[in-house]
py3Dmol code that shows the C-alpha trace and the ligand (Angstrom):
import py3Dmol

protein = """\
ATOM      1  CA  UNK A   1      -3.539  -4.504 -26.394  1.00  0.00           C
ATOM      2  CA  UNK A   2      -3.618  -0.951 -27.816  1.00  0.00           C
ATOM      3  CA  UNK A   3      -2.721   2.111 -25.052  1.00  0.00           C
ATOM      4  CA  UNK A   4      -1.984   4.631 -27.652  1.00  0.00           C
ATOM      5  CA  UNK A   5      -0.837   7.941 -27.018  1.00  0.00           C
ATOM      6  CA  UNK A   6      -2.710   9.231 -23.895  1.00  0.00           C
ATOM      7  CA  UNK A   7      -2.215  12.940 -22.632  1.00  0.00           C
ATOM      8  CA  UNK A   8      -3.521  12.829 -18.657  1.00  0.00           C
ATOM      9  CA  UNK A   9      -2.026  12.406 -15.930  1.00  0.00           C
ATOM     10  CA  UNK A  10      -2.229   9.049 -14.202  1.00  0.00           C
ATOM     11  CA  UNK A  11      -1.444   9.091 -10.050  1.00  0.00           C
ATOM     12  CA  UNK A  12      -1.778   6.160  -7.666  1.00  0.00           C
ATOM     13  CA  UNK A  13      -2.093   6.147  -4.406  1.00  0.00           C
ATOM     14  CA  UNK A  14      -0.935   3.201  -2.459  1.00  0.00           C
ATOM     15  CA  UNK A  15       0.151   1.528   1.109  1.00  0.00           C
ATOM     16  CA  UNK A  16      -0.575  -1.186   3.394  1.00  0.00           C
ATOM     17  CA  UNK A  17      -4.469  -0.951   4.968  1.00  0.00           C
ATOM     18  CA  UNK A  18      -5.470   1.910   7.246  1.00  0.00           C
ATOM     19  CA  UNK A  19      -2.482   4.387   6.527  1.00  0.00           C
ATOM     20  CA  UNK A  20      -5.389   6.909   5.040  1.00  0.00           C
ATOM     21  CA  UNK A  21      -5.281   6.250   1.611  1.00  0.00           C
ATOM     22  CA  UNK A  22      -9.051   7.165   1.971  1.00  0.00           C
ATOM     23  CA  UNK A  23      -8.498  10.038   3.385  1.00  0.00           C
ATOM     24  CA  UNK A  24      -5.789  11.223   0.902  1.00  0.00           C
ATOM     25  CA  UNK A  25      -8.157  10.923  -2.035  1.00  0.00           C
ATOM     26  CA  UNK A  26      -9.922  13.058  -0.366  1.00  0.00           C
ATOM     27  CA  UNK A  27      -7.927  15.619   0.155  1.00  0.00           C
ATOM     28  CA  UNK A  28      -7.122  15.141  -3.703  1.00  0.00           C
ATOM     29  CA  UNK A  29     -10.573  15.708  -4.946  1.00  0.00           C
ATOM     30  CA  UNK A  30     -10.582  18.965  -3.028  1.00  0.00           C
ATOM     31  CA  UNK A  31      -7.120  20.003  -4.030  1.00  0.00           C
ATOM     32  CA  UNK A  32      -8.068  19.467  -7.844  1.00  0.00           C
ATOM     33  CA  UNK A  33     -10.954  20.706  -7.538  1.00  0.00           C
ATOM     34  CA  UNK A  34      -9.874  23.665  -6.048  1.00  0.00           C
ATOM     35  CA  UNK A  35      -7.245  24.109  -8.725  1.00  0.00           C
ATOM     36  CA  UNK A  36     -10.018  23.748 -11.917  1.00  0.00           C
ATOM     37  CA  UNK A  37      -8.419  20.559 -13.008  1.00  0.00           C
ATOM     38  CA  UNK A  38     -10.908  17.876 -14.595  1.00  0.00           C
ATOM     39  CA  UNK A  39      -9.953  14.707 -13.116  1.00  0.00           C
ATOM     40  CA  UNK A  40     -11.644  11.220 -12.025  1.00  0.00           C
ATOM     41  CA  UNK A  41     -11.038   8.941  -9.221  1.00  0.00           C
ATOM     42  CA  UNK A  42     -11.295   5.025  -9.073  1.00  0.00           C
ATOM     43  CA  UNK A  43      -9.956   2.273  -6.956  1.00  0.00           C
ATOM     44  CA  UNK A  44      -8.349  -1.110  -7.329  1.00  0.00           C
ATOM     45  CA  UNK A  45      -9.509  -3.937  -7.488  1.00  0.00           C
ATOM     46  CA  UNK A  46     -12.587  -2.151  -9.038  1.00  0.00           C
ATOM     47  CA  UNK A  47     -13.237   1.302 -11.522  1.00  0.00           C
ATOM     48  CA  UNK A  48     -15.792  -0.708 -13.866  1.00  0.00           C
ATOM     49  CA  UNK A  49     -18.914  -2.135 -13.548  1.00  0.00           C
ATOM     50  CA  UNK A  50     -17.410  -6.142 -14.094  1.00  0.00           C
ATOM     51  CA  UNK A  51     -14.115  -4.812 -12.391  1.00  0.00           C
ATOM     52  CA  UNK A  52     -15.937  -4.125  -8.834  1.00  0.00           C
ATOM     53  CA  UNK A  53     -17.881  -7.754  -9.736  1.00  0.00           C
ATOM     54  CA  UNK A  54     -14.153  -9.033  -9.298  1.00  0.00           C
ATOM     55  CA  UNK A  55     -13.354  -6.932  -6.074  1.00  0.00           C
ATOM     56  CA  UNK A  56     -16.646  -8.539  -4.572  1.00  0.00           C
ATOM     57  CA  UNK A  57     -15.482 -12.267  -5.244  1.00  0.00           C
ATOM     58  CA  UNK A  58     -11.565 -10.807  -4.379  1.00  0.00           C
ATOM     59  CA  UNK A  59     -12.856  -9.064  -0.376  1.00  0.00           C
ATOM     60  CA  UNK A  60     -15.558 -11.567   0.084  1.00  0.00           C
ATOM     61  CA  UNK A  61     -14.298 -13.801   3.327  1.00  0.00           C
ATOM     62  CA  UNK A  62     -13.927 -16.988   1.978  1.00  0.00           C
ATOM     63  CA  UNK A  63     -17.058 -19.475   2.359  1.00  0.00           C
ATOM     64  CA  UNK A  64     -17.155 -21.591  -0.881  1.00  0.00           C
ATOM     65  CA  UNK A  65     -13.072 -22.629  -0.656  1.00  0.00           C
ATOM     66  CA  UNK A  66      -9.882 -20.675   0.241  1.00  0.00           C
ATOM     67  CA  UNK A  67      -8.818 -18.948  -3.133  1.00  0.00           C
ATOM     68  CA  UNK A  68      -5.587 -19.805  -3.881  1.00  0.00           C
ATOM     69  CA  UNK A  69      -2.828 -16.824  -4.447  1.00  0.00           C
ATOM     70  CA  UNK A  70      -2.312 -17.924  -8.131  1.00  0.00           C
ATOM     71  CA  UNK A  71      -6.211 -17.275  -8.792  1.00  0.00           C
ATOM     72  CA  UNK A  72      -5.849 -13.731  -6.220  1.00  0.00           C
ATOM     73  CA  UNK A  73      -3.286 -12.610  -8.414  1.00  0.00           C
ATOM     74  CA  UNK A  74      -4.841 -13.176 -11.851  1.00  0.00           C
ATOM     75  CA  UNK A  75      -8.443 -11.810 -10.312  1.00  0.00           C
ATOM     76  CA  UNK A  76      -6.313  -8.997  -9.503  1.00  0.00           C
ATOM     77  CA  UNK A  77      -5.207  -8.251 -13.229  1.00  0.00           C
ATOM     78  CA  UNK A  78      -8.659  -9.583 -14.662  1.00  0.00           C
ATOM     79  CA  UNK A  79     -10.228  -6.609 -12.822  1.00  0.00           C
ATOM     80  CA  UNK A  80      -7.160  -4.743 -13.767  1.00  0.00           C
ATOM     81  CA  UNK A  81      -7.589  -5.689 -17.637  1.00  0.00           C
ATOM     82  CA  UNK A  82     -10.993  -3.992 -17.303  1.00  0.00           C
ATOM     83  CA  UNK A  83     -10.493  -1.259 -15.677  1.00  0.00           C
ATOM     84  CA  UNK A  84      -7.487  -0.274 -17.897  1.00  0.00           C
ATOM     85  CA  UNK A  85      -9.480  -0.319 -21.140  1.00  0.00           C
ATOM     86  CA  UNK A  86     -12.959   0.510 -19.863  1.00  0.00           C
ATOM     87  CA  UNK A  87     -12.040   3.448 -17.543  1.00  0.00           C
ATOM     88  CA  UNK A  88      -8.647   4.495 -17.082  1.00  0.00           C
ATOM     89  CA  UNK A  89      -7.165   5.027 -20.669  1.00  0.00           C
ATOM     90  CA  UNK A  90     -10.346   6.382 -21.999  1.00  0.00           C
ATOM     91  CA  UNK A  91     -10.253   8.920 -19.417  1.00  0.00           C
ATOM     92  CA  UNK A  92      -6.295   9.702 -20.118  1.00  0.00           C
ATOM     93  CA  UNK A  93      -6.997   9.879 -23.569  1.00  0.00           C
ATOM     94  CA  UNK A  94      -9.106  12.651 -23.029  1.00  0.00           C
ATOM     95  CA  UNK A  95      -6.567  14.442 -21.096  1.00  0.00           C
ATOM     96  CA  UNK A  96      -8.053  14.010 -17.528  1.00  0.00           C
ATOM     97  CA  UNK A  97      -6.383  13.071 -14.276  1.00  0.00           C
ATOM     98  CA  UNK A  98      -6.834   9.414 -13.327  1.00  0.00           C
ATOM     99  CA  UNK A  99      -6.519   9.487  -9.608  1.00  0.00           C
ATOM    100  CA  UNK A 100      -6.572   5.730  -8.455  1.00  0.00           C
ATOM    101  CA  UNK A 101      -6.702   4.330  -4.925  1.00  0.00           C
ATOM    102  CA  UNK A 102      -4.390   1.282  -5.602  1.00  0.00           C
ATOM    103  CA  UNK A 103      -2.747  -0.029  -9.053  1.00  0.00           C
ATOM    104  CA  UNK A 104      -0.644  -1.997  -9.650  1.00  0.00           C
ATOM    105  CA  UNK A 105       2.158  -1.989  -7.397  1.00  0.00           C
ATOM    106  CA  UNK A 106       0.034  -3.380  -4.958  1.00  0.00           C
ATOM    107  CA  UNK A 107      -0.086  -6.779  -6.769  1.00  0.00           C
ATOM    108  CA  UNK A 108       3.880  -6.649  -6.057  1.00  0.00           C
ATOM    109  CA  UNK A 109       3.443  -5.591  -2.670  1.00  0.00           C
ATOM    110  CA  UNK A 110       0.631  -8.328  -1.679  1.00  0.00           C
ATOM    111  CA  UNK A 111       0.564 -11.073  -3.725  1.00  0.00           C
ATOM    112  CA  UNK A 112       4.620 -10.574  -4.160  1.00  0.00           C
ATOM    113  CA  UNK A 113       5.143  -9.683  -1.170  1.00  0.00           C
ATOM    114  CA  UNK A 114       2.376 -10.727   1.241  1.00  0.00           C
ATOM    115  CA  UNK A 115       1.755 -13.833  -0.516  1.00  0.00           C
ATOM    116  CA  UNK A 116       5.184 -14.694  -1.620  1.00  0.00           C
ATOM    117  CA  UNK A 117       4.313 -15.350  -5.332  1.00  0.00           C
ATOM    118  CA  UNK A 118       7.821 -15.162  -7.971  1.00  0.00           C
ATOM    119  CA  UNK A 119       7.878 -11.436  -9.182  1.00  0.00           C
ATOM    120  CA  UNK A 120       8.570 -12.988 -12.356  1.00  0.00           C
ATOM    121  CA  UNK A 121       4.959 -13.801 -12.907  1.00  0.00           C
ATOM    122  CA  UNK A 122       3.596 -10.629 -12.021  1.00  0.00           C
ATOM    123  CA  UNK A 123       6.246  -9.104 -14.189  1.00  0.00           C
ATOM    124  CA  UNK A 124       4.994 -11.133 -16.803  1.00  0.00           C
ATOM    125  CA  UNK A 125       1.350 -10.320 -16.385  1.00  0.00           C
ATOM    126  CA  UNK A 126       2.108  -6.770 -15.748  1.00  0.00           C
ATOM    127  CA  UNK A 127       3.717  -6.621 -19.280  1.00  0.00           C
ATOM    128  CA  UNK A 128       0.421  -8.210 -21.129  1.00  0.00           C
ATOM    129  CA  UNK A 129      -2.112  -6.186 -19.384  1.00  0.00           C
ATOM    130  CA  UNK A 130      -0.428  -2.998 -19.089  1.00  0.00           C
ATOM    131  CA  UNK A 131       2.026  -2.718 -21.828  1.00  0.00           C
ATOM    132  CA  UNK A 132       3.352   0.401 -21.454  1.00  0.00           C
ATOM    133  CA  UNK A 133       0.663   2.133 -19.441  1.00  0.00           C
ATOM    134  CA  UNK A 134       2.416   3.344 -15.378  1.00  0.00           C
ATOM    135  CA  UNK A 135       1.612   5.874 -13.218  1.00  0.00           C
ATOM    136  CA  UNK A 136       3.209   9.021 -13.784  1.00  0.00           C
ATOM    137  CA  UNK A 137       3.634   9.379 -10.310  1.00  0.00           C
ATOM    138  CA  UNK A 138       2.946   7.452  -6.951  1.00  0.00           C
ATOM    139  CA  UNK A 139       2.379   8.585  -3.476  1.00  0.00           C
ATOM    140  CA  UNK A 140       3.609   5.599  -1.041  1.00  0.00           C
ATOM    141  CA  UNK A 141       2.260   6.250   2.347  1.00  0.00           C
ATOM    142  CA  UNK A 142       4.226   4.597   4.694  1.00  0.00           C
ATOM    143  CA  UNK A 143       3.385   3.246   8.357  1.00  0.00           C
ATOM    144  CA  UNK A 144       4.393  -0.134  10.534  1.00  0.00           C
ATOM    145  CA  UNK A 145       1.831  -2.562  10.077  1.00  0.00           C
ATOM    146  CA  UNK A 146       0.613  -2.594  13.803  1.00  0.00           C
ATOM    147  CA  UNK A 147      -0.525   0.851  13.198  1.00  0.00           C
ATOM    148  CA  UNK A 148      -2.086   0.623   9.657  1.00  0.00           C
ATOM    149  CA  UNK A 149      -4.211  -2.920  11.411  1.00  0.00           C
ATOM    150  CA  UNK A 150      -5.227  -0.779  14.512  1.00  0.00           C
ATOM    151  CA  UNK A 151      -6.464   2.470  12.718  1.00  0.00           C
ATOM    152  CA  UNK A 152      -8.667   0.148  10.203  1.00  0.00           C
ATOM    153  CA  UNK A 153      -9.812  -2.162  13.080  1.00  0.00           C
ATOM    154  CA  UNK A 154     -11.811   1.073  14.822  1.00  0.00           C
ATOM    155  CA  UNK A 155     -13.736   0.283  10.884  1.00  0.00           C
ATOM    156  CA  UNK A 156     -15.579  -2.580  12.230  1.00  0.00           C
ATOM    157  CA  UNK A 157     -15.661  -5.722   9.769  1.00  0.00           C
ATOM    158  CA  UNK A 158     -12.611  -6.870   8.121  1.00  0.00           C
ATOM    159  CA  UNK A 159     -12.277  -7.996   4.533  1.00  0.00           C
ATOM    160  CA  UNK A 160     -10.557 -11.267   3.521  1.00  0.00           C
ATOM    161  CA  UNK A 161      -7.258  -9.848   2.664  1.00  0.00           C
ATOM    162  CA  UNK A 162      -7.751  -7.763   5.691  1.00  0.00           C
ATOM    163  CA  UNK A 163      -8.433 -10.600   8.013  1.00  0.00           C
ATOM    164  CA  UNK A 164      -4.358 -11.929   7.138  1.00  0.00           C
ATOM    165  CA  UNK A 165      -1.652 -11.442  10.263  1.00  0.00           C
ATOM    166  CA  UNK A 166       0.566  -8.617  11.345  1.00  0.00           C
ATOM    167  CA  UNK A 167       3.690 -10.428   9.403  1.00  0.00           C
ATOM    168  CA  UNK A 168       1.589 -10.557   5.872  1.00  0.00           C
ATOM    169  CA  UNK A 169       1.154  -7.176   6.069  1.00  0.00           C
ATOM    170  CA  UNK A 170       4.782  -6.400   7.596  1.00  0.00           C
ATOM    171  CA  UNK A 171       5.703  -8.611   3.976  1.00  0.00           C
ATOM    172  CA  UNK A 172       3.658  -5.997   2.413  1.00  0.00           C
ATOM    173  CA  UNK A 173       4.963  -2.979   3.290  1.00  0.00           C
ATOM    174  CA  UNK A 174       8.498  -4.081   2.877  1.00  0.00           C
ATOM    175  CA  UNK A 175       7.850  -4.933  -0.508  1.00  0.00           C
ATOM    176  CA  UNK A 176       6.053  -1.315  -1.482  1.00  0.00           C
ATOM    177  CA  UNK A 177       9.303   0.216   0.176  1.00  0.00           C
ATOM    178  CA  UNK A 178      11.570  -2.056  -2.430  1.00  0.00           C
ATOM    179  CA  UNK A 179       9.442  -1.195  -5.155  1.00  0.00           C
ATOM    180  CA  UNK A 180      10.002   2.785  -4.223  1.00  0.00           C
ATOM    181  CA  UNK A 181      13.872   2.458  -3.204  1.00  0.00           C
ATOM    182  CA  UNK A 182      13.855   0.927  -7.425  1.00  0.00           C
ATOM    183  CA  UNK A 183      11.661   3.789  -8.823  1.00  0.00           C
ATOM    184  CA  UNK A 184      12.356   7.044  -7.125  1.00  0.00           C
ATOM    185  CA  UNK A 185      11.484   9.559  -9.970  1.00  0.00           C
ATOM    186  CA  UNK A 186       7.822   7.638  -9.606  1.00  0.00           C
ATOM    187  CA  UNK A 187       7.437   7.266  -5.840  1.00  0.00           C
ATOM    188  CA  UNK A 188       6.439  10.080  -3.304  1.00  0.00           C
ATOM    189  CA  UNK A 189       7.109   8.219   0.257  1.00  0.00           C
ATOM    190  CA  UNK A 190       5.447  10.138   2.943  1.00  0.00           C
ATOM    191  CA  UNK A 191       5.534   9.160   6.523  1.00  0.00           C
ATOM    192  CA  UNK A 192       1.697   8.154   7.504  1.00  0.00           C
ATOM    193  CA  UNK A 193       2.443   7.691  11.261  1.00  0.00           C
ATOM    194  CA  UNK A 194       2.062  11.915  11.221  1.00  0.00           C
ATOM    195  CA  UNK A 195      -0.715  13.561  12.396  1.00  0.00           C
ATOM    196  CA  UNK A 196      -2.957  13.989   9.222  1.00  0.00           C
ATOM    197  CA  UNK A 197      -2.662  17.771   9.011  1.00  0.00           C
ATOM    198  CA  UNK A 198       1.195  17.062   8.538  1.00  0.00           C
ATOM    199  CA  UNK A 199       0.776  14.019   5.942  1.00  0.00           C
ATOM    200  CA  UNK A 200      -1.815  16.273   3.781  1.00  0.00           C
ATOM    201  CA  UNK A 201       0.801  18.984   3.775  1.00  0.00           C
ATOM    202  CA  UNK A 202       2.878  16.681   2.692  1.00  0.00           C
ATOM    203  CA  UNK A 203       0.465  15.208  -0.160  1.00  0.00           C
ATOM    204  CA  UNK A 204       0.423  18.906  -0.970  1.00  0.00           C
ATOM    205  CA  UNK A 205       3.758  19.254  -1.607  1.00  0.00           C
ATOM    206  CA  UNK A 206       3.688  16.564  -4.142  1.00  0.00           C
ATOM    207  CA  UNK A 207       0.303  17.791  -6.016  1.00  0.00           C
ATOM    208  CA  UNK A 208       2.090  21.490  -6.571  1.00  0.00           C
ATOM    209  CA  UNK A 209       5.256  19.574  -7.638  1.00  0.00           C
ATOM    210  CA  UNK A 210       3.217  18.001 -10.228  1.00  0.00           C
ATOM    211  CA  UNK A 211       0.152  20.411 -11.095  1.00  0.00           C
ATOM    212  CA  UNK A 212       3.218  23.217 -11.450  1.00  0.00           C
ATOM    213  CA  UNK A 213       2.235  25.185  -8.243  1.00  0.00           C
ATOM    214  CA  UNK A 214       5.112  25.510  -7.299  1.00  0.00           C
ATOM    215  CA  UNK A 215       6.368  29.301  -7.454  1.00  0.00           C
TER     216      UNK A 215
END
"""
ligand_1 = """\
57
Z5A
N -5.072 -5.725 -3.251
C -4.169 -6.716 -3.591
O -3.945 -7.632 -2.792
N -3.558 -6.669 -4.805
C -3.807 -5.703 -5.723
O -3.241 -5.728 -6.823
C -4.745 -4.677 -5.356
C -5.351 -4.718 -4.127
C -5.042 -3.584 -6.325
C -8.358 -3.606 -1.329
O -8.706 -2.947 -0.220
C -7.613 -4.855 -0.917
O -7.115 -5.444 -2.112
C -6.420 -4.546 -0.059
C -5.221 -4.866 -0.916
C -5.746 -5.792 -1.943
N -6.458 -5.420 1.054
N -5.997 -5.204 2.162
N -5.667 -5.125 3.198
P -8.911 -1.395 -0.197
O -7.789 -0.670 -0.874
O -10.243 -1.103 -0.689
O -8.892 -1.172 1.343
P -7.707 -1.104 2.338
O -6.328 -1.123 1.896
O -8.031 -2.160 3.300
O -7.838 0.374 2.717
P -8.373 0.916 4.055
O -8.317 -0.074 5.170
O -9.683 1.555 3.756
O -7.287 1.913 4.453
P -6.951 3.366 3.992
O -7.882 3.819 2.919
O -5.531 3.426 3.689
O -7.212 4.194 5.319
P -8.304 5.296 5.648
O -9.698 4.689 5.548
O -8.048 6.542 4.937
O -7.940 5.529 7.170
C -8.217 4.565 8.159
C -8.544 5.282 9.501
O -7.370 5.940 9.979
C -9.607 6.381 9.353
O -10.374 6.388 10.504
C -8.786 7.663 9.240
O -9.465 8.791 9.704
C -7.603 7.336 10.121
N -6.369 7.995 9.679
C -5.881 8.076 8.412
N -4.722 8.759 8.399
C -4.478 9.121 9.685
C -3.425 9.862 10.315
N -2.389 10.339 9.614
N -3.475 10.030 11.639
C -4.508 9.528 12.358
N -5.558 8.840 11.830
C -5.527 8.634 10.504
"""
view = py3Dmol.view(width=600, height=400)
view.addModel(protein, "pdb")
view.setStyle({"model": 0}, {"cartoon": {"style": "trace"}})
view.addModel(ligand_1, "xyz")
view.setStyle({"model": 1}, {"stick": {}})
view.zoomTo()
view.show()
């Protein structure tokens, strides 16, 4: 696959459920905004049109059959595929920020983690999807599962992957802190147990770092 050459800036937000990944895009939008850069946010699974078709059969509790974490993970890099060509490089290519809620160190963290699948294969499908396309940055925010499960409980509903136990999603988060400890010049880890005026100052912190705010 071709990923020629783009000039944005690509930044992913990820974590386990209910640590206010949410609410940090948010805060993004206004922060870019506020500085005049042109940017775009998405989400994984999901940015296209055939891509959030995926996310639907992905959250959908299951009621047909249980889907099996072999066909999770490669839903997760079908929707991936699509988004990638249809939505993210485009955008990069024309110099924008690509702001995504998700990418793809959550398929390490959830279906490598969570789900227990041999990092080998997500390596693997990593390298044909992606090629050389990462994030040029990645804000981890961090919190025990307990508290990530009880602040997106007060939501209402929960999704399939969402309806999984305290030690899947303890899996999880151990994993995304592995994946951080291996990539620090990429990973931001901020400590999402603070009160959120403290974790946006933090987010803050990382935007001037990279938007050059810094004085
Ligand atoms: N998934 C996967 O398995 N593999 C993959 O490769 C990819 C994804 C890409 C997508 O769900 C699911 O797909 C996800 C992983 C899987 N499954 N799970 N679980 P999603 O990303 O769309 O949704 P989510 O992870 O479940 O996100 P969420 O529950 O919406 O959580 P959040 O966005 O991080 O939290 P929030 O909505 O911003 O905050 C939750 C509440 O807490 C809200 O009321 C906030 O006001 C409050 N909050 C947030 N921060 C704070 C602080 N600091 N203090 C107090 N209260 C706070």
């Amino acid at each position: 696959m071709q990923t020629d050459t783009p000039t944005g800036i690509f930044l992913t937000i990820e974590g386990i459920e209910g640590v206010g990944k949410t609410t940090a895009m948010k805060f993004i939008q206004k922060y870019l905004t506020h500085i005049h850069q042109d940017f775009v946010l998405t989400r994984e699974p999901g940015g296209t049109g055939v891509a959030e078709q995926i996310r639907q059969i992905l959250l959908t509790p299951n009621t047909i059959e249980t889907i099996t974490p072999e066909a999770e993970l490669l839903l997760m890099f079908a929707s991936r595929a699509q988004h990638i060509q249809h939505f993210i490089l485009p955008h990069l290519r024309e110099g924008k920020v690509v702001v995504s809620d998700r990418f793809v160190d959550a398929s390490y963290a959830y279906q490598g983690g969570g789900r227990q699948i041999d990092i080998n294969r997500i390596a693997t499908l990593e390298k044909w999807i992606m090629d050389n396309l990462r994030p040029h940055a990645t804000i981890l925010l961090d919190a025990p599962a307990a508290l990530g499960m009880a602040r997106a409980k007060n939501r209402g509903s929960q999704d399939r992957i969402e309806q999984e136990k305290i030690d899947f999603f303890e899996r999880v988060r151990a994993a995304y802190l592995v994946r951080a400890e291996n990539d620090k010049q990429r990973f931001y880890v901020l400590d999402a147990t603070q009160p959120l005026n403290v974790v946006h100052a933090q987010i803050k912190t990382v935007l001037d770092k990279l938007f050059g705010m810094t004085r």
